[in-house]
C-alpha positions as CSV (number, residue, x, y, z in Angstrom):
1,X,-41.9,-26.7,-3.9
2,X,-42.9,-23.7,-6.3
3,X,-43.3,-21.5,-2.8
4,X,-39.6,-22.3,-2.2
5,X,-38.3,-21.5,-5.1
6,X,-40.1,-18.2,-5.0
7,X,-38.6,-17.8,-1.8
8,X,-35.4,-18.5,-3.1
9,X,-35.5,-16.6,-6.2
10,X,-36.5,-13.4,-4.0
11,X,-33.7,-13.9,-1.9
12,X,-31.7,-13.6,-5.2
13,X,-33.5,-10.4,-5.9
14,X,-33.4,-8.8,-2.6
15,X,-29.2,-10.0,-2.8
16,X,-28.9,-8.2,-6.4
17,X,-30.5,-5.0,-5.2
18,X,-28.4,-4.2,-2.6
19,X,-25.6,-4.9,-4.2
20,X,-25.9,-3.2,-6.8
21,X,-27.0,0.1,-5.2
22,X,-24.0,-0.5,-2.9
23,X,-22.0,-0.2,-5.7
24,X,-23.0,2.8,-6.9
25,X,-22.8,4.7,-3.4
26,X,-19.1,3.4,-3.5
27,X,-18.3,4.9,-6.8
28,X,-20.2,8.0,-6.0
29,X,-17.4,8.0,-2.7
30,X,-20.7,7.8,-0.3
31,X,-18.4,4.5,1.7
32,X,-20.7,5.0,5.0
33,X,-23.9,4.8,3.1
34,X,-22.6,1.9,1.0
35,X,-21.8,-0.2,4.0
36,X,-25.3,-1.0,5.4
37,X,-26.4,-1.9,1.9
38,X,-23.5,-4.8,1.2
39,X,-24.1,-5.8,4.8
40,X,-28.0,-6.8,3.9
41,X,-26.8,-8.5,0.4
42,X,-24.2,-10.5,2.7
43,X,-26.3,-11.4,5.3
44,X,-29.2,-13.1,2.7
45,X,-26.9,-15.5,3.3
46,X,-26.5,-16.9,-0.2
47,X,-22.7,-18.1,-0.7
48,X,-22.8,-17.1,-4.1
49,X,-20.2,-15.3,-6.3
50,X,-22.7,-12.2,-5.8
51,X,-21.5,-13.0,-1.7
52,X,-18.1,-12.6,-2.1
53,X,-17.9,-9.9,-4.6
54,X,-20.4,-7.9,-1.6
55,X,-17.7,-8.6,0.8
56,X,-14.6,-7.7,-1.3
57,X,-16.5,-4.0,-1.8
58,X,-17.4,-3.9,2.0
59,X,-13.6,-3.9,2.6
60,X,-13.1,-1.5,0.1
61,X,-15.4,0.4,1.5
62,X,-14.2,0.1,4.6
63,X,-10.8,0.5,3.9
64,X,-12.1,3.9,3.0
65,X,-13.4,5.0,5.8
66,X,-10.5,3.7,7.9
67,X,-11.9,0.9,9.5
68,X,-9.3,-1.5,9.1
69,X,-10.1,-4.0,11.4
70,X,-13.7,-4.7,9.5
71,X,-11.9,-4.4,6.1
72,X,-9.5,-7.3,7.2
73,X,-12.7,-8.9,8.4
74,X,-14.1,-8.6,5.1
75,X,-11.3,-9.4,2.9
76,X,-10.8,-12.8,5.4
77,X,-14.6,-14.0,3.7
78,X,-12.9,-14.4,0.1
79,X,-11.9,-17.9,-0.9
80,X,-8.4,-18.5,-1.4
81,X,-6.9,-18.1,-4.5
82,X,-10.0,-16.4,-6.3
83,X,-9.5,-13.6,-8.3
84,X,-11.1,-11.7,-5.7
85,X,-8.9,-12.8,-2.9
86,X,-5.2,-11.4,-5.1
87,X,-7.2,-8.6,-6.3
88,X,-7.8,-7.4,-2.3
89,X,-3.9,-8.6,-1.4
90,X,-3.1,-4.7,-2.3
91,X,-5.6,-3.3,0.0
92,X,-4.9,-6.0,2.8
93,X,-1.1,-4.9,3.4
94,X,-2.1,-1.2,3.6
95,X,-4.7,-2.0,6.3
96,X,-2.0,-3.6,8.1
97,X,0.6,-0.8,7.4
98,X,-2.6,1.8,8.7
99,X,-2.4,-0.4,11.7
100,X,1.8,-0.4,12.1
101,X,1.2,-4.2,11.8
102,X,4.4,-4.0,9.7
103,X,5.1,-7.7,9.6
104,X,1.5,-8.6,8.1
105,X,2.1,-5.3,5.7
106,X,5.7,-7.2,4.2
107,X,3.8,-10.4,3.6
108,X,0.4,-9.2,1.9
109,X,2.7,-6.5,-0.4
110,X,4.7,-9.7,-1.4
111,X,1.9,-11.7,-2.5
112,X,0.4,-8.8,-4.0
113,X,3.6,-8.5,-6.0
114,X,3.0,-11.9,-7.7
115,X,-0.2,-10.7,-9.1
116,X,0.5,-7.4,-10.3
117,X,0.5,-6.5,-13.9
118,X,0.4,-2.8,-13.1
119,X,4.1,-1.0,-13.0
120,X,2.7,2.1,-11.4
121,X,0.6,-0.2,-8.3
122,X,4.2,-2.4,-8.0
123,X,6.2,0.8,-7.4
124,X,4.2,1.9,-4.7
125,X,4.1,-2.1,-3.3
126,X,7.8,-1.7,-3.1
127,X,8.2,1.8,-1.8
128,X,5.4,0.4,1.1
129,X,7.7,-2.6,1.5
130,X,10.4,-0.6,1.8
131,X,8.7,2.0,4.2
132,X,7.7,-1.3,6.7
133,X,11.1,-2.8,6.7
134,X,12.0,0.6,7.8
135,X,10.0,1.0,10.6
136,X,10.5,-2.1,11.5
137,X,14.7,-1.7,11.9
138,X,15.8,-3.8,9.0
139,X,17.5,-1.4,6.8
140,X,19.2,-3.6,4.8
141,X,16.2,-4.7,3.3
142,X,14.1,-1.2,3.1
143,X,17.2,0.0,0.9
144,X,16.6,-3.2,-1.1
145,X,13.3,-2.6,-1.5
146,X,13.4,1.8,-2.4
147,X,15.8,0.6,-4.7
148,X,13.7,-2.1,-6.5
149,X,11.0,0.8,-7.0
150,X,13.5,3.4,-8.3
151,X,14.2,0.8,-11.0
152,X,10.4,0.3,-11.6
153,X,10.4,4.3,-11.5
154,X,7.1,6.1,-10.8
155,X,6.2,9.3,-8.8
156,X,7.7,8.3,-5.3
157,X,11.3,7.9,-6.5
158,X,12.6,10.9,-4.8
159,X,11.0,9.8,-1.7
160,X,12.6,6.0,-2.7
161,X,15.7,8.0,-3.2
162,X,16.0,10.2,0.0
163,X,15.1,6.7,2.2
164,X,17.3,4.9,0.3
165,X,20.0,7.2,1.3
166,X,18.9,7.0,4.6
167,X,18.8,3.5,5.4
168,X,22.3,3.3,4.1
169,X,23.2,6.3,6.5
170,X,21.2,4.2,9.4
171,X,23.4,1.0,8.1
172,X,26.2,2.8,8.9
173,X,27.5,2.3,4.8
174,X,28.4,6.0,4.4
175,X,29.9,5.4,0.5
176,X,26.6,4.1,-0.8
177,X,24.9,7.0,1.3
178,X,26.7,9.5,0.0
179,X,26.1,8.6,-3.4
180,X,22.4,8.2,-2.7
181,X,21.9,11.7,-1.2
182,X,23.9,13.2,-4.9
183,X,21.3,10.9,-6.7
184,X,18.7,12.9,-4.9
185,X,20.3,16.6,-5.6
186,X,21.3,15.4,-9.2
187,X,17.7,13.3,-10.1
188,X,15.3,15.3,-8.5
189,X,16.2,18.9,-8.4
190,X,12.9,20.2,-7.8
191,X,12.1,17.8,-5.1
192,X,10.3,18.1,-1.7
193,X,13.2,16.2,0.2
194,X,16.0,18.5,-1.7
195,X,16.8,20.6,1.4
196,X,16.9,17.3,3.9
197,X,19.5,15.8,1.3
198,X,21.8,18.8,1.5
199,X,21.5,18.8,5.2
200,X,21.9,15.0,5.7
201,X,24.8,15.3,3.0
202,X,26.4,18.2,4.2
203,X,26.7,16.2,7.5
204,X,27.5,13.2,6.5
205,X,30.9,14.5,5.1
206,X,31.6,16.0,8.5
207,X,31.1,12.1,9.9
208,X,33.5,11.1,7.6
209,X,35.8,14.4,7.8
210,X,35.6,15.1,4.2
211,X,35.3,18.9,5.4
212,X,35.8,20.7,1.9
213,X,32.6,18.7,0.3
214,X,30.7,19.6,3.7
215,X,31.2,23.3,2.8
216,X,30.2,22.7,-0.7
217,X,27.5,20.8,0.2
218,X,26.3,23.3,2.9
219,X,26.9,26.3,0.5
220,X,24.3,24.9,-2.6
């Protein structure tokens, strides 16, 4: 009996170790050397919280080193409804987005949204919701969802913005587009998609023959 629990209780040990020196490879960004050491604290076998917390960082890690498919893998071992298991939802839809899985990528970024308390992370949920409904056709609902994280506000809203603007060109809804595109010039003046707005502006106006505002828009 006493030789099993010391063969338990080193099992423990050996668990702990690993983990924790994981750990501190992942914050030092050394993901590849990580790896192997969560990998020996999981496979000790010990369905612990210690277990799961090893596999939540082994997707993280992996995540970092763009290996999707074993960061799914690894997120899959979480129980359900742990902390653990909302707190990888984030990382979960941007393996699938990696992977142009865009379907998977809506659905984990909208359970992540239920567990969010962080504005800045739930802008970027909806700008990646709105980027995957993009992709995937449904334009409608990509301008629903830039919008949604322009109201949130955070450093992608001229991006938010500019697609916006162009899911309602795409839609075919030129009024809402047009405004969109002066939201960009007028909003963010210094921004990187400043130039594409005066083109896609500039041109829109000729779609709809409103030839004086082309010229103006073609001559800021």
């Amino acid at each position: 009996e006493a030789s099993k629990l010391n063969y338990l209780s080193n099992r423990l040990q050996y668990q702990k170790i690993c983990f924790f020196r994981a750990v501190q490879l992942f914050n030092d960004g050394m993901y590849n050397e990580a790896i192997p050491f969560l990998n020996k604290s999981i496979d000790v076998n010990i369905k612990n919280e210690l277990w799961y917390e090893a596999n939540y960082w082994r997707g993280e890690a992996y995540y970092q080193v763009n290996n999707y498919d074993n960061a799914l893998f690894s997120y899959k071992n979480l129980q359900l409804n742990s902390p653990l298991y909302y707190k990888s939802l984030y990382s979960k839809a941007y393996c699938y987005l990696k992977q142009e899985n865009y379907y998977n990528s809506i659905e984990s970024f909208l359970q992540a949204v239920k567990y969010c308390n962080d504005p800045m992370v739930l802008h970027d949920i909806y700008v990646r919701t709105g980027d995957s409904y993009f992709q995937l056709g449904k334009y409608q609902s990509a301008a629903e969802f830039f919008n949604k994280s322009i109201v949130v506000g955070g450093f992608q809203s001229d991006y938010a913005t500019y697609q916006k603007s162009t899911s309602y060109l795409l839609l075919e809804d030129y009024n809402n587009a047009i405004e969109s595109f002066q939201d960009v010039l007028n909003d963010f003046p210094n921004s990187n998609y400043i130039d594409d707005a005066i083109f896609d502006l500039g041109n829109l106006y000729i779609l709809t023959q409103n030839f004086e505002h082309a010229i103006s828009s073609f001559s800021r």
